[in-house]
C-alpha positions in Angstrom: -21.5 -68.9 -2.7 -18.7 -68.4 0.0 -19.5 -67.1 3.1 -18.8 -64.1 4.4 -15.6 -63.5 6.3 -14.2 -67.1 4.8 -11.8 -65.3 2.4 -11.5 -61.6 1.7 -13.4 -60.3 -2.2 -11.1 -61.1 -4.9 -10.6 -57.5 -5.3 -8.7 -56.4 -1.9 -6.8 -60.0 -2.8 -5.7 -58.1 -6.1 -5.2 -55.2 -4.2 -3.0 -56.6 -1.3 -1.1 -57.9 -3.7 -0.2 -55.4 -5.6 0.8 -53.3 -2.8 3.1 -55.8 -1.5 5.0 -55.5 -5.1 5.2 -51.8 -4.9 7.0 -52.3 -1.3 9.1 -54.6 -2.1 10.3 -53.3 -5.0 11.0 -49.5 -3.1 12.7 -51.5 -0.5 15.2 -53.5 -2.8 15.8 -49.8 -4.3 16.3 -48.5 -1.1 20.2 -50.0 -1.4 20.5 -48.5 -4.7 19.1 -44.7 -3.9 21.4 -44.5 -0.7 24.3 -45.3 -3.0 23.0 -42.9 -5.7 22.4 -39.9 -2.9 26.5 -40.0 -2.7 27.8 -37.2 -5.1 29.8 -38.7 -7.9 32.2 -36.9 -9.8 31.4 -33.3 -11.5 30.2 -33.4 -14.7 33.2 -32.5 -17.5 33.3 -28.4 -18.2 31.8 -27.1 -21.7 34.2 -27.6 -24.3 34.4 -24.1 -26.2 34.3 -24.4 -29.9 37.6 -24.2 -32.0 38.4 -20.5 -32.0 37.9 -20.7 -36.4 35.1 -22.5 -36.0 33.3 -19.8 -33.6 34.6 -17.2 -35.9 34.5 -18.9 -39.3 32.7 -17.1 -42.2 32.5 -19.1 -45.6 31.5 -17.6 -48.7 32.9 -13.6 -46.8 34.7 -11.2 -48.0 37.5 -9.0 -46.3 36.9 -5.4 -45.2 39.3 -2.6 -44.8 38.3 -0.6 -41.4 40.0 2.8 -40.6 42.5 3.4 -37.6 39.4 4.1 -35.3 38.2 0.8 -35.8 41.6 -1.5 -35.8 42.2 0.8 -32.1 42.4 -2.0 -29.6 40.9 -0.5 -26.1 42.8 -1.2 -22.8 41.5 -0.9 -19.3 43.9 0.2 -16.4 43.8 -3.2 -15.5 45.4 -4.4 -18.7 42.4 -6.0 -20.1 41.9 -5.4 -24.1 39.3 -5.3 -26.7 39.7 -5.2 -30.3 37.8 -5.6 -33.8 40.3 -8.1 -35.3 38.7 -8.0 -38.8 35.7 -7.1 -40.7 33.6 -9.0 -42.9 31.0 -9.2 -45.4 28.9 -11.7 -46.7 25.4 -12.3 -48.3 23.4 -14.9 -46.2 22.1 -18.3 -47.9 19.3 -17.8 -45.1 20.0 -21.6 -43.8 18.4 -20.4 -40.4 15.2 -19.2 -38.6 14.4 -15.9 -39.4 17.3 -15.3 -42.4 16.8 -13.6 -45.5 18.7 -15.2 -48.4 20.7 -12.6 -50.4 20.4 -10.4 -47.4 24.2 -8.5 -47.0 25.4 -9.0 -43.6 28.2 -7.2 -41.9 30.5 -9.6 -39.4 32.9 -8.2 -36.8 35.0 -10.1 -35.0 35.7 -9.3 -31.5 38.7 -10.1 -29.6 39.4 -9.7 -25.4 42.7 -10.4 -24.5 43.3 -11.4 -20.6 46.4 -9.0 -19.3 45.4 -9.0 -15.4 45.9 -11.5 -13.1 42.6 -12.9 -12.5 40.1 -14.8 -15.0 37.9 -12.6 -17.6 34.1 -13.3 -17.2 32.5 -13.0 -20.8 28.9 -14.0 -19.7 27.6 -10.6 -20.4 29.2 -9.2 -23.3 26.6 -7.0 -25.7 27.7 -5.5 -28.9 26.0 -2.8 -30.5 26.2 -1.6 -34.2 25.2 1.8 -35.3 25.6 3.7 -38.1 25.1 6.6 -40.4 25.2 10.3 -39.5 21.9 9.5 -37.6 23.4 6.4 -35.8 20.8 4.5 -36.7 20.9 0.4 -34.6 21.8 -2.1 -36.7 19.9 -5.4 -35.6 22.2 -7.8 -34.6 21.1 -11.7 -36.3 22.4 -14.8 -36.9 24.9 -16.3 -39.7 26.7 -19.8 -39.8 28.0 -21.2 -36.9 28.7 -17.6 -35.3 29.2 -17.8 -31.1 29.0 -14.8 -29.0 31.7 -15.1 -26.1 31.1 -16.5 -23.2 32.6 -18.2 -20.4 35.9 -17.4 -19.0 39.5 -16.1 -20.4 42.1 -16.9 -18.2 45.2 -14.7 -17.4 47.8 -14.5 -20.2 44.6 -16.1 -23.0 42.4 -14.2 -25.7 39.5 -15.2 -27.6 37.6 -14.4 -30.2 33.7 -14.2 -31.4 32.3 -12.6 -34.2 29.0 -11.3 -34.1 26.8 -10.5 -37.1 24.5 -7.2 -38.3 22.2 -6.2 -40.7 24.3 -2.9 -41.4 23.6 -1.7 -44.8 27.1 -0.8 -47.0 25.4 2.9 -47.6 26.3 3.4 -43.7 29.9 2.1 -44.1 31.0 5.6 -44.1 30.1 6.4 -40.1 30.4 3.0 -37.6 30.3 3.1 -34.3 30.8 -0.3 -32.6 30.1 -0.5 -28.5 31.7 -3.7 -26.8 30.2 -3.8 -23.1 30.9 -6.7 -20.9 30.7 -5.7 -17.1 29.8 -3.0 -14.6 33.6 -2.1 -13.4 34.6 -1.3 -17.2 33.4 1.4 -19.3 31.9 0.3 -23.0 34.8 -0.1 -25.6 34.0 2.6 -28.4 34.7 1.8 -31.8 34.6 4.5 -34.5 35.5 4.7 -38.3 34.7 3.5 -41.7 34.9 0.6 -43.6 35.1 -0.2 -47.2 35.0 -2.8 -49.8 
């Protein structure tokens, strides 16, 4: 039996040991982390979609839209909105939440960029009413459908086409609303469309 105060319990021996590893192996990192805290380059910006590919609707059919809707609105500062097509198409529900045969109604939405400073696109809502009552049609999802975001530079447009569950019995009265910041008044959209 060894004496007290001969050698330490084989436990603070374990211990001790251990320890040591832990600081020496945060000390040999210590090189590394100072190198790491430098900033390296910034990470490569988003790549946006192909413009057919954010826009793309398979298996759709064309719509005719009256003047109302085809009216592109421009701002004073030579900004512009416009519904550059309407579609229809009955969902294969491929997605959370969709009903297969379910008739959906698809506009596509297009800014273009006329003043001299980039277009922010972060806060674009659409809203689909229709009917006499102008009753909300609820927005949901279809394909590979984006809403816009980002930013359109001067002199660029862009698309997105955004998706409602807007019955064909209310095709007669649509009103589309296209808001995308404080400074600029909602783009109205008003007409019919028809098969």
């Amino acid at each position: 039996m060894p004496h007290p105060g001969t050698r330490p319990p084989r436990h603070l021996a374990v211990t001790g040991a251990a320890l040591a590893l832990v600081l020496a192996l945060t000390g040999c990192s210590g090189e590394k982390k100072k190198a790491e805290d430098k900033p390296g380059p910034p990470p490569p910006a988003p790549s946006a979609p192909p413009e057919a590919a954010a826009t793309d609707v398979p298996g759709s059919t064309a719509l005719k839209s009256s003047t109302g809707l085809r009216k592109p609105v421009t701002y004073p500062d030579k900004i512009s909105v416009a519904v550059a097509g309407v579609r229809s198409v009955r969902n294969k529900a491929k997605g959370p939440g969709e009903i297969t045969g379910k008739s959906l109604t698809i506009f596509t939405l297009r800014f273009t960029n006329g003043s001299g400073a980039p277009l922010d696109l972060n806060q674009v809502r659409v809203v689909a009413r229709y009917g006499a009552k102008k009753a909300q049609a609820s927005p949901t999802s279809y394909g590979n459908l984006n809403d816009f975001y980002g930013t359109v530079e001067p002199g660029k447009s862009r698309s997105a086409s955004y998706a409602f569950d807007l019955p064909s019995a209310g095709y007669k009265q649509v009103v589309l609303g296209v808001r995308f910041s404080a400074k600029h008044h909602t783009a109205v959209f008003a007409g019919a469309v028809q098969r």
